[in-house]
C-alpha positions in Angstrom: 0.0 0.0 0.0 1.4 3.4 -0.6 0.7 6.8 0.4 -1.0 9.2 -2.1 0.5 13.1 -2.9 -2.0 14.3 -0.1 -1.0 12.0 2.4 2.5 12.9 1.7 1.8 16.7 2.2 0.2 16.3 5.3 3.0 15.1 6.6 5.3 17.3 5.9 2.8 19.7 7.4 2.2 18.2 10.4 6.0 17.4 10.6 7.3 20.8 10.0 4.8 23.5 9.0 2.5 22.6 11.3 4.6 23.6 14.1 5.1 27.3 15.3 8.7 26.4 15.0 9.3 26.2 11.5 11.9 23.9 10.5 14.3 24.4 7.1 16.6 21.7 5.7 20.6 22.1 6.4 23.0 21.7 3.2 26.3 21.3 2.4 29.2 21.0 5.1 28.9 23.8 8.2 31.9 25.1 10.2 32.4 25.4 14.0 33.7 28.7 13.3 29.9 30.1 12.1 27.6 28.2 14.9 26.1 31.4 15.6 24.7 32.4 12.1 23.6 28.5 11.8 19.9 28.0 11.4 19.2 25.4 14.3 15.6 25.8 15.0 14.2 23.1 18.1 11.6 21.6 17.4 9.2 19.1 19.7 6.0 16.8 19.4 2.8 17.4 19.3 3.9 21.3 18.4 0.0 22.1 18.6 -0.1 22.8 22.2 1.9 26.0 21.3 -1.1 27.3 18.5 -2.7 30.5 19.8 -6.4 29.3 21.2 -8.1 32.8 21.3 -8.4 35.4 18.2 -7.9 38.0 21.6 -4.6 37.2 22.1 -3.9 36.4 17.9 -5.0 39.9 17.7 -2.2 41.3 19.9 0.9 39.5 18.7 0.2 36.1 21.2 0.5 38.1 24.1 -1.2 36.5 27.1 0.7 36.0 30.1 0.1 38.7 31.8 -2.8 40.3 29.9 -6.8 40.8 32.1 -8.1 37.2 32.5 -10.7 35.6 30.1 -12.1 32.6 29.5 -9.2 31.3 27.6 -6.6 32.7 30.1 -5.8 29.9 31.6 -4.1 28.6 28.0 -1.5 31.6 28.9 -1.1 31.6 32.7 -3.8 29.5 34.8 -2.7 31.8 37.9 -4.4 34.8 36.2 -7.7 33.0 36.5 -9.2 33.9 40.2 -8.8 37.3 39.5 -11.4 36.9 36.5 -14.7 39.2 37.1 -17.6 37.0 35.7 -18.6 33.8 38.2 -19.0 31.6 35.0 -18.0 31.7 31.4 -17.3 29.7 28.0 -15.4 30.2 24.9 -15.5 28.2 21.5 -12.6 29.3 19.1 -12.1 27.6 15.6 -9.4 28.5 12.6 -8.2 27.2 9.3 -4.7 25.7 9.4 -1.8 26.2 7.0 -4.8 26.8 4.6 -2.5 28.1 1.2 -0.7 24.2 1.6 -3.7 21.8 2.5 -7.6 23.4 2.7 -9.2 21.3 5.4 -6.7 21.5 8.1 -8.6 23.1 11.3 -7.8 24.2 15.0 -10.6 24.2 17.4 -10.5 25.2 21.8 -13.4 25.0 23.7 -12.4 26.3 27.1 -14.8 27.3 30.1 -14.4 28.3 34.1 -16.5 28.7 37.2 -15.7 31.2 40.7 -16.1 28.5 43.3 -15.8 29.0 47.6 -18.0 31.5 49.5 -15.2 34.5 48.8 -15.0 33.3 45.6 -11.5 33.5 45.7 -10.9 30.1 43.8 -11.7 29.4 39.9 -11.8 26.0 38.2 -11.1 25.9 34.7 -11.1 23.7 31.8 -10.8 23.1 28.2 -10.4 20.9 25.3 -8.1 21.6 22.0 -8.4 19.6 18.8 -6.5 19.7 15.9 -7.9 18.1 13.0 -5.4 17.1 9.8 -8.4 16.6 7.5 -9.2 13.7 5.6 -6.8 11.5 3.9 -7.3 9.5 1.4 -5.0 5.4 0.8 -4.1 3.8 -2.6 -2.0 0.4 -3.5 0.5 0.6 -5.6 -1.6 0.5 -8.2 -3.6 3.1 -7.4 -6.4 1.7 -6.2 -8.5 3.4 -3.7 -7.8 1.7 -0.1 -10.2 3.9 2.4 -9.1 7.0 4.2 -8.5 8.2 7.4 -8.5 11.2 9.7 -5.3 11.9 11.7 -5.9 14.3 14.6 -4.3 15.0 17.9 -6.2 16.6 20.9 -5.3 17.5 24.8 -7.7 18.0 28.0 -7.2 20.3 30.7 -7.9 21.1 34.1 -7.0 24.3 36.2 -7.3 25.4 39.3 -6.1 29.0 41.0 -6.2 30.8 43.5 -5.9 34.4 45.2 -3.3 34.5 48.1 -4.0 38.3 48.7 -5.6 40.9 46.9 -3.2 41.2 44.3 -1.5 38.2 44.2 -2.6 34.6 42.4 -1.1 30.6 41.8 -2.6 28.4 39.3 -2.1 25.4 38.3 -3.0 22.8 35.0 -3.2 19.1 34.2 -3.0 18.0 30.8 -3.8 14.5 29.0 -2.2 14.7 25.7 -3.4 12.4 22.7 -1.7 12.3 19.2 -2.8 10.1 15.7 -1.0 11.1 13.7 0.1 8.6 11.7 -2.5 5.7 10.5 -1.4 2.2 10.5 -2.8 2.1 6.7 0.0 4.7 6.2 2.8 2.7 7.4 4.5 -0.2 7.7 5.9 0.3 11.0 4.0 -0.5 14.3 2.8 3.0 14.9 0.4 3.8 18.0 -1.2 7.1 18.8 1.2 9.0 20.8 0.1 9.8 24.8 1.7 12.0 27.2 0.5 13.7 30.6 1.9 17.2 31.3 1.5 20.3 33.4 1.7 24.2 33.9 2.2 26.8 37.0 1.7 30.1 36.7 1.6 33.3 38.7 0.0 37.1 38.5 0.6 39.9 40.2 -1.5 43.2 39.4 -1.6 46.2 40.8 -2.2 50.4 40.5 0.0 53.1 40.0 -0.1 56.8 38.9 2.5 58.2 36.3 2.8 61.9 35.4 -1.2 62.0 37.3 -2.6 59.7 35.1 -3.9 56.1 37.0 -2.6 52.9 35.4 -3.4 49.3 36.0 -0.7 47.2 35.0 0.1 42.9 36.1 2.7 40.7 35.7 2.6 37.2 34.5 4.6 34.5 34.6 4.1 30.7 33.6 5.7 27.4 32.6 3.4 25.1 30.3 3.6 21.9 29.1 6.0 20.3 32.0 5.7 16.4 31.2 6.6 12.8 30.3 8.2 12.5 26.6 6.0 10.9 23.7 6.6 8.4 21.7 4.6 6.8 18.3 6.9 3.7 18.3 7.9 2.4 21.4 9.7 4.1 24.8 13.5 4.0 22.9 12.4 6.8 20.7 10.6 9.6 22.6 10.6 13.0 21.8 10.7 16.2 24.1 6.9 18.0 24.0 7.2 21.8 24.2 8.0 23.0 27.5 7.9 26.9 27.8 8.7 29.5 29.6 6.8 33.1 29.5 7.0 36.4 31.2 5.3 38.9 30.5 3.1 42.6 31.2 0.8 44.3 30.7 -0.2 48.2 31.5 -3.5 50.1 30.6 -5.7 53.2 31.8 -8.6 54.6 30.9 -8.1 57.8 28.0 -12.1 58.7 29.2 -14.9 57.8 30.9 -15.2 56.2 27.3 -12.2 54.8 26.1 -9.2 52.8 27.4 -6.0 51.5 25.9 -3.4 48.8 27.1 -0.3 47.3 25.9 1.6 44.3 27.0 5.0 42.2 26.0 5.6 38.5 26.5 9.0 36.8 26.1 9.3 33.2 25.2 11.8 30.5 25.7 11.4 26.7 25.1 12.5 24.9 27.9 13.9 22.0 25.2 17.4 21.1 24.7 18.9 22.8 22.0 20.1 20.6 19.0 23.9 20.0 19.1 26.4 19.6 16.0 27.7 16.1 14.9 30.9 16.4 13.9 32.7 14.9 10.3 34.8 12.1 11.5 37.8 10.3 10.0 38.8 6.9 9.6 40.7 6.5 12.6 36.8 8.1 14.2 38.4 11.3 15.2 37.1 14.9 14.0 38.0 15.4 10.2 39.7 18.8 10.7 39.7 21.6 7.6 42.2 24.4 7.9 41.9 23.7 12.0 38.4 23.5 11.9 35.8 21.1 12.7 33.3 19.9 9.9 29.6 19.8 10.8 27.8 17.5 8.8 24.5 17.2 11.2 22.3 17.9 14.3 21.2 15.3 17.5 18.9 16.5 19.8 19.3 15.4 23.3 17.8 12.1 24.9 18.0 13.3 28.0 15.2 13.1 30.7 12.5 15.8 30.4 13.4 17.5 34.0 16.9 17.3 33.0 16.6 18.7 29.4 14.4 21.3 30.7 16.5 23.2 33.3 20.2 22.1 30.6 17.9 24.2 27.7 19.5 27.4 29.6 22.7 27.1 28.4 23.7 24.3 26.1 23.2 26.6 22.8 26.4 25.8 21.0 26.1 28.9 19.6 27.0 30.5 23.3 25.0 33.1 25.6 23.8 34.9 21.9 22.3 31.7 20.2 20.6 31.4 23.6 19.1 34.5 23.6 18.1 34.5 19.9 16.0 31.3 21.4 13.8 34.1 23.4 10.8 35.0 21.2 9.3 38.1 21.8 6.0 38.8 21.3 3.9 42.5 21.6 0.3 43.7 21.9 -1.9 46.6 22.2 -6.1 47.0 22.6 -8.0 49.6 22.6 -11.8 49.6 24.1 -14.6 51.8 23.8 -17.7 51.2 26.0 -16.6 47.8 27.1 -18.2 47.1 24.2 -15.9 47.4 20.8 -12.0 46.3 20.5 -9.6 46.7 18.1 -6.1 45.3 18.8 -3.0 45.3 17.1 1.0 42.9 17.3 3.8 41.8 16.5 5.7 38.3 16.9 9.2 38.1 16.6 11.6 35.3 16.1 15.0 35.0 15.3 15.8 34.0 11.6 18.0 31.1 12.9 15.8 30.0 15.7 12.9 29.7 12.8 12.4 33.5 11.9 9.1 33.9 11.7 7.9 37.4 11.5 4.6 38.7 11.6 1.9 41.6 12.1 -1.3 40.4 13.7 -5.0 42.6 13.7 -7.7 42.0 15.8 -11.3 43.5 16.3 -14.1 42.4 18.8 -17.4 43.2 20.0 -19.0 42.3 23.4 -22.4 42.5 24.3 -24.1 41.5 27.8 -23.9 38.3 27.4 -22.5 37.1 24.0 -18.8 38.4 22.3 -16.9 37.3 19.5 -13.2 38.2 18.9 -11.3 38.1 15.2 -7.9 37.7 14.3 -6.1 38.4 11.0 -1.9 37.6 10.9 0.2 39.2 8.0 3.9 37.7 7.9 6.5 40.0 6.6 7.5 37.1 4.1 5.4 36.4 0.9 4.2 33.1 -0.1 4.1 32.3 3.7 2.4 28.9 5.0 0.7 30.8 8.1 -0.3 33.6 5.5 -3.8 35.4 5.9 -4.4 33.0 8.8 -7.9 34.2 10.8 -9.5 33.2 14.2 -12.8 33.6 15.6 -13.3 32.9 18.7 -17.1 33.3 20.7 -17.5 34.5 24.0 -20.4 33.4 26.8 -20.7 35.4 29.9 -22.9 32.3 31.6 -23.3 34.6 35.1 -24.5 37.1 32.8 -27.0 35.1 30.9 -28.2 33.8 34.3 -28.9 36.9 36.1 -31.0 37.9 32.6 -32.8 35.4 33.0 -33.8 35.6 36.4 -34.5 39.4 36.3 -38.3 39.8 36.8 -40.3 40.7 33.6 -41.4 44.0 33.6 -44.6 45.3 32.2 
């Protein structure tokens, strides 16, 4: 049985493109001398956990660390979440995938949260993202048609936070993680769906101050997602690392009016996953083949080590030195404006450095919120043409269940 041209591309999506860390082929020997300017992106399984959930935060560069709670917040930093103002709320977000490479690739998060304790100090969260590859159809060898399949990959959560003081919060996730990607129809390897378990901690902090007699709000976020067991499609002597990361953030806004408001935020991002690490061109005798007194690099490895391990070593085993690790930090800004509560408009911009992946891109956003019903758009423009994650929009819909309930209950008036 082979694999038809669809099945082929999907792959390759799902396997590179797919991923927010795009990943570009090597050529041709590399020095030691140039590790710095190498490209030597990292890349993980199951790269879907990293896809912005919310057109909110799509709108403002993926910023979200830090920014006022929602009912996707806890995606970002589930210690935001007990400072959240409604008792009860949902949120159903859906967007096309990679559309310009393969048309029926789709993301979809339903998330939703509840106040719980007599202070209401506590909120419970939860949420379910699923990534659909669309379906694939199976030939023979001679083409004949041989059924088709559906490879998809989804993760549960649960959350839970809490407010130790008035202006401080904790939170904590749990995550069951589930990948198909590859059908059994599609290979002739013993392939199973890969599983994993994972968490996050986060914390916020917000406060009030005045600069030059104008009131600001601002909070800061911090939060480490995705902290787990490897995965594996095969069996447990080839795992790979999911993606662990670290993000800090902020996020400062006052009111221009009784009217309007404005805030802006920046988060910085760092996979907590071992760098990739040169294989060197070896001789006969097995040591280093040495050109004008310098190492040949014919490859990359990525580290087997254990997840706790490869998580805190990701801080300094860039070969590249201190710069390569900062080019690993990804930086990501926001702003939103408000009128009434009731209309948004939001603008970004994600950066990445060109060897770490270099992906570049503005992001717009608009939204509208009513009493009890909202819905949030996102639009992303890369700075490169012919792009994979070019034109890309999210819609996400907003419930305000404590809202809906006290409509309900208000007596009818005549």
């Amino acid at each position: 049985m082979k694999v038809t041209s669809k099945v082929k591309s999907y792959i390759v999506a799902s396997a590179l493109l797919l991923s927010s860390h795009l990943v570009f082929a090597q050529g041709g020997l590399q020095t030691e001398e140039n590790l710095l300017g190498q490209l030597n992106t990292i890349t993980t399984a199951v790269p879907f956990l990293t896809i912005t959930p919310d057109a909110r935060a799509a709108g403002m560069g993926d910023i979200g660390v830090a920014t006022s709670p929602d009912a996707n917040g806890a995606h970002w930093n589930p210690g935001k979440m007990a400072f959240i103002e409604d008792d009860a709320g949902l949120s159903l977000g859906a967007a096309p995938w990679l559309k310009r490479l393969v048309p029926d690739i789709w993301f979809y998060y339903l998330s939703g949260y509840a106040k719980v304790g007599d202070k209401k100090r506590s909120t419970v969260a939860a949420s379910l993202r699923y990534f659909s590859l669309g379906n694939i159809q199976f030939t023979d060898e001679f083409g004949n048609p041989q059924g088709s399949d559906e490879p998809k990959e989804f993760a549960f959560d649960l959350s839970y936070s809490l407010q130790l003081s008035k202006k401080f919060s904790l939170g904590i996730s749990t995550r069951y993680i589930n990948s198909r990607l590859v059908s059994t129809r599609a290979s002739n390897q013993n392939v199973q769906p890969g599983q994993a378990v994972a968490g996050d901690i986060g914390a916020y902090y917000k406060d009030e101050i005045e600069i030059s007699d104008r009131d600001w709000k601002f909070s800061l976020g911090a939060s480490i997602t995705n902290m787990g067991s490897k995965i594996t499609y095969t069996n447990d002597a080839n795992r790979d690392f999911i993606p662990v990361n670290l993000r800090l953030g902020t996020f400062w806004e006052t009111e221009i009016d009784e009217h309007n408001k404005i805030g802006f935020g920046i988060d910085f991002n760092k996979l907590m996953v071992p760098t990739p690490q040169p294989i060197y061109l070896k001789g006969d005798s097995g040591n280093d083949t040495l050109i004008d007194n310098t190492r040949q690099i014919i490859g990359w490895e990525t580290s087997d080590a254990p997840p706790i391990s490869g998580m805190f070593s990701s801080f300094g085993d860039a070969p590249g030195g201190f710069q390569e690790e900062m080019n690993e930090v990804i930086t990501n800004i926001g702003i939103e404006y408000w009128y009434e509560e009731s209309f948004a408009i939001r603008a970004g911009y994600f950066n990445e450095a060109e060897t770490k992946g270099g992906r570049k891109y503005l992001t717009l956003g608009a939204g509208i919120h009513y009493n009890v019903f909202g819905l949030d758009i996102s639009y992303l423009m890369p700075f490169k043409t012919q792009h994979p994650l070019q034109n890309t929009i999210r819609f996400t819909l907003l419930f305000d269940m404590d809202a809906f309930t006290k409509q309900n209950s208000a007596p009818a008036t005549r």
